[in-house]
Every structure is written in C-alpha cells, then in structure tokens.
C-alpha positions, -999 to 999 in steps of 0.1 A, spaced: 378 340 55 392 309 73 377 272 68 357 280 99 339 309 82 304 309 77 300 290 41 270 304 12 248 288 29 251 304 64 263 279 81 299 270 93 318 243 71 321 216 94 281 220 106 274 216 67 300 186 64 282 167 91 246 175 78 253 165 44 272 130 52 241 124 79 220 127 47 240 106 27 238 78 58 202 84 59 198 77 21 221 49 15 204 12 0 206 -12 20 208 -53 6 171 -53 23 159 -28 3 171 -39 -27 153 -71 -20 125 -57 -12 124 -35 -46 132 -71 -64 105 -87 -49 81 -61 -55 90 -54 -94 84 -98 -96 53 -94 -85 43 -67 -108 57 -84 -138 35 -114 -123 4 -88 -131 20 -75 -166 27 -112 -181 18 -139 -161 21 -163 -192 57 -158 -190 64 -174 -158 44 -203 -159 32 -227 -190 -1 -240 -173 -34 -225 -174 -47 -214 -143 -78 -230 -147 -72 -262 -159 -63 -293 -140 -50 -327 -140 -73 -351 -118 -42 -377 -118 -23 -351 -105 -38 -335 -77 -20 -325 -44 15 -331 -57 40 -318 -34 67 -291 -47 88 -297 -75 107 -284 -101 76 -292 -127 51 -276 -100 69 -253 -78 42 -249 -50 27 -284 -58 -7 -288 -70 -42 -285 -57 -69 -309 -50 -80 -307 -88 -45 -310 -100 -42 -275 -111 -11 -261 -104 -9 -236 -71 24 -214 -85 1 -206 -119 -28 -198 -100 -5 -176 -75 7 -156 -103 -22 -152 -126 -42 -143 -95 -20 -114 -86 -33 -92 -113 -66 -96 -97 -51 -87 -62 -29 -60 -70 -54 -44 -90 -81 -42 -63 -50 -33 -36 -40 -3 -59 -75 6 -67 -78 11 -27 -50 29 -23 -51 55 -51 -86 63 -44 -87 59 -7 -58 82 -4 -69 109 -28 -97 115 -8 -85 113 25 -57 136 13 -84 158 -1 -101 155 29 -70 163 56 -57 193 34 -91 211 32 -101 205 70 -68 220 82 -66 253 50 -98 258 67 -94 255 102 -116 264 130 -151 244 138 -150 228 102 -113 214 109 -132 201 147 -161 187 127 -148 171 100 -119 155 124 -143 146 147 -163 123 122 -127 106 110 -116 102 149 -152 80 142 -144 61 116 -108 54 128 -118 37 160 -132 10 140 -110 -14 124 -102 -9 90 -110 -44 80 -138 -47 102 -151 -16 84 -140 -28 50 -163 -61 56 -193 -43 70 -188 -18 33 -190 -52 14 -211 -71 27 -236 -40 19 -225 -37 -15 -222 -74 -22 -189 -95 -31 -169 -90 -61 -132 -75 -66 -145 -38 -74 -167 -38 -39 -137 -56 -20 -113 -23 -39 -141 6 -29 -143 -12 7 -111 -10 16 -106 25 1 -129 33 26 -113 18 53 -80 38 44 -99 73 38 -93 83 78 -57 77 83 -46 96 49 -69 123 64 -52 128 91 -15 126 82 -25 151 55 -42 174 79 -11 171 107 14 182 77 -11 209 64 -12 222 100 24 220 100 34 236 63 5 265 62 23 280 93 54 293 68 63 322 62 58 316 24 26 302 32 17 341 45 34 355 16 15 338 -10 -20 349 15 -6 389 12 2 389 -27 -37 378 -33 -33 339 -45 -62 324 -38 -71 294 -15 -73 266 -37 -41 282 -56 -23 284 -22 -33 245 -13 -27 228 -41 7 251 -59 21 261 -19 10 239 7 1 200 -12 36 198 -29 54 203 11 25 182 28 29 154 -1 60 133 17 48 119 45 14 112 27 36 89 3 53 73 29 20 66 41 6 50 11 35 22 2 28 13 39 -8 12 32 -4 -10 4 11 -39 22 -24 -34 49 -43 -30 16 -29 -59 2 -38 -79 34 -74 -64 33 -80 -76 1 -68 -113 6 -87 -116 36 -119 -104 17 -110 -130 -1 -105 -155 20 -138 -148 31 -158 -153 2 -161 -119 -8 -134 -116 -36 -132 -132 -73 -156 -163 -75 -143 -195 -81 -123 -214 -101 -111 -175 -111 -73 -171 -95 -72 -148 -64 -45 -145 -37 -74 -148 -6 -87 -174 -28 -57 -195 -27 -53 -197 5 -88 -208 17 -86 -236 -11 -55 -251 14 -74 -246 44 -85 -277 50 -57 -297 38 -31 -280 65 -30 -310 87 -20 -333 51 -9 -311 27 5 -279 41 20 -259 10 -17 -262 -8 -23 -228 17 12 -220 32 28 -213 -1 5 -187 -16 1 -171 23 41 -166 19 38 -150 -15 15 -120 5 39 -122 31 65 -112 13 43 -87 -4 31 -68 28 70 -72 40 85 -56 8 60 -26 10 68 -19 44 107 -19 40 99 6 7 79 28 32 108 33 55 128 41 31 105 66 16 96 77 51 133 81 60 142 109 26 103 125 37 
C-alpha cells in the first residue's frame, strides 16, 4: 500500500498524523500550570508540616509587637495581638483544606451516586429525582451551605457536611449527562445481552467512561469549596477563636483595612491563589477528559 493507505487503525496516515499532534498540543504544560501545581503542592505541605515553614506558634503573641507591617522576620506582618499572620495562615490551612476536601470527597460521591443511578434507570425516576436537584440547584450553593449550618450549628465538620451539600446537585448532574451519554454504546448493549447485571454494568462499564468529566468537575469544585469554607468562616461559623483558620484570618483584618491593610489582604491572597491554582488544574484535567 502507498503512504496514503488506510493505516491499522483505519484511518489514512496523515488524518492520524494530525489527530495525534492535536493531542499532543492539547496535553502540553504550560508555565501556568506548572505554577499552579507549585502552588498547590506548597499549600499541602503547609497542611503536612506546618512547623517547617514557620518558627512561631500560631497561638502565641507578642503584645510589643502587634500590627507590624511585612518583613523578612514576619512575612505578612503581625496581628493586633502580635501573633504572627504568615504562622497563623499556614497552620490554619490544615483546618481549611481538611473541611474543603471533606466537601468535595463526600459531596461528589453522592452526587455521582446520585447522577449515575437516575440516568441507568431512566424514565419517571430519572424526571423525579432531576426534578428535586433542578431544586436544590437554583439556590446558591453558599446560600444553601449557610442555611445547612446554621441548623446544625458552627464548627469545621458542620461547615465540611454543609458545603458537601451544597455541591451534591451539580456532581449529579454532570454524572447523569455523561451516563446518558456512555450507556448509549454499543458495549453498553453488549454487556445488557451477555446477562451482567445492573450494578455490574454501572459501576465495571459505564462509571469508569462517565468518570472524566466528573474529575474535572471536582478540582474546579475545590477552589468554590475552598471559598465556601473561608466564608463560613468569615462568618463565624468555622474554627473558634484564637484556633488558626483561613476565613478566620481574614475577618481578624477586617477592621484594620483603612490602617493596616495586609492584617486581611494577605491571607485573602493566600485563597486567591488557592481557588486560582484549582481552576487552572481543572482545565487541564478538563482539556485530556
């Protein structure tokens, strides 16, 4: 055959040339991304061992030293109590992260769960059950994560299950839209005619080919989560003080913007960057999906 043939896979050389280098464009790292993965893998050493990026104790203060401004000593300054903001940043994010991956681990298993089982089913269950998320997601997800807590009462595990809540509807239905989409195969029919059973089919057939996009979904959802949280925390809902919390840290600055800016500014960067690095690892995830 010529080098216009069809190739083993059944397509002509040059089609297959240009779909793999496409690919190859599509799946290149980018600086940003690699900033993005640097700034996330700091923060969750931040979690793992705090003590090694910062001497002081998070808890401790210096009243002679309060409200310093940045420094090499005090990299985001101190507070009003002299207790430096950097320490309190850091050894809060094990508090934060924990809550924000709480939400999204648990939030997105069940709205998974939930998506995959309306559409295997189909018919009036798939209407019903969509019709009760189509509910739940025309209300904001943090005005629905604050009406969750302030039922169940503040603390870090009520902010975690309230915002797990909040996510539940749009895993479901970015689960159900790819399960509509996979079960629709022909292999999908196959494995119906040999005699696998439904939950075999769902979870060995259909999950593993609906699981991309789902992914994609969650990194996103971690940067909303992690926003969630720190606003719960903001408003009183989250860790009680003196404990170290991102939402925390930033409501302690509040009233010192006008004086002392980096007292709230600095820590509110820290979950910008946060929320910023998730999203950039989403796309890229979302992009191979």
């Amino acid at each position: 055959m010529t080098g216009s043939m069809i190739t083993g896979l059944g397509l002509p050389e040059e089609a297959t040339r240009q779909r793999t280098s496409g690919r190859l464009r599509r799946r290149t790292v980018s600086p940003s991304l690699i900033l993005a993965a640097l700034v996330l893998i700091t923060i969750a050493l931040w979690a793992i061992v705090p003590a090694a990026f910062t001497p002081y104790d998070p808890l401790v203060g210096d009243s002679a030293a309060g409200l310093l401004p940045p420094s090499i000593a005090h990299p985001f300054g101190t507070d009003l109590l002299g207790r430096d903001i950097f320490s309190r940043v850091v050894y809060g994010t094990r508090t934060t992260l924990t809550a924000t991956l709480f939400a999204v681990l648990v939030g997105g298993s069940i709205g998974a769960a939930i998506g995959l089982v309306s559409a295997y089913i189909g018919g009036r269950v798939d209407g019903t059950i969509m019709r009760f998320i189509d509910v739940f997601l025309a209300i904001p997800g943090l005005l629905l994560a604050m009406v969750v807590v302030t039922a169940l009462g503040p603390g870090t595990i009520n902010i975690a299950v309230a915002v797990a809540i909040g996510s539940v509807p749009a895993f479901a239905r970015i689960m159900r839209s790819e399960v509509m989409r996979t079960k629709s195969q022909d292999y999908i029919e196959a494995a119906r005619i040999s005699g696998t059973g439904s939950v075999r089919t769902m979870t060995r057939h259909i999950l593993p080919n609906a699981a991309s996009p789902v992914l994609a979904l969650a990194a996103l959802e971690l940067g909303a989560a992690v926003i969630a949280v720190a606003s719960l925390g903001f408003l009183g809902y989250g860790a009680p003080p003196p404990q170290p919390e991102w939402g925390l840290s930033v409501v302690e600055g509040r009233d010192l913007l006008a004086t002392h800016p980096w007292v709230a500014l600095l820590p509110g960067m820290v979950i910008a960057l946060m929320v910023l690095a998730t999203n950039r690892v989403s796309n890229f995830i979302a992009e191979g999906s």
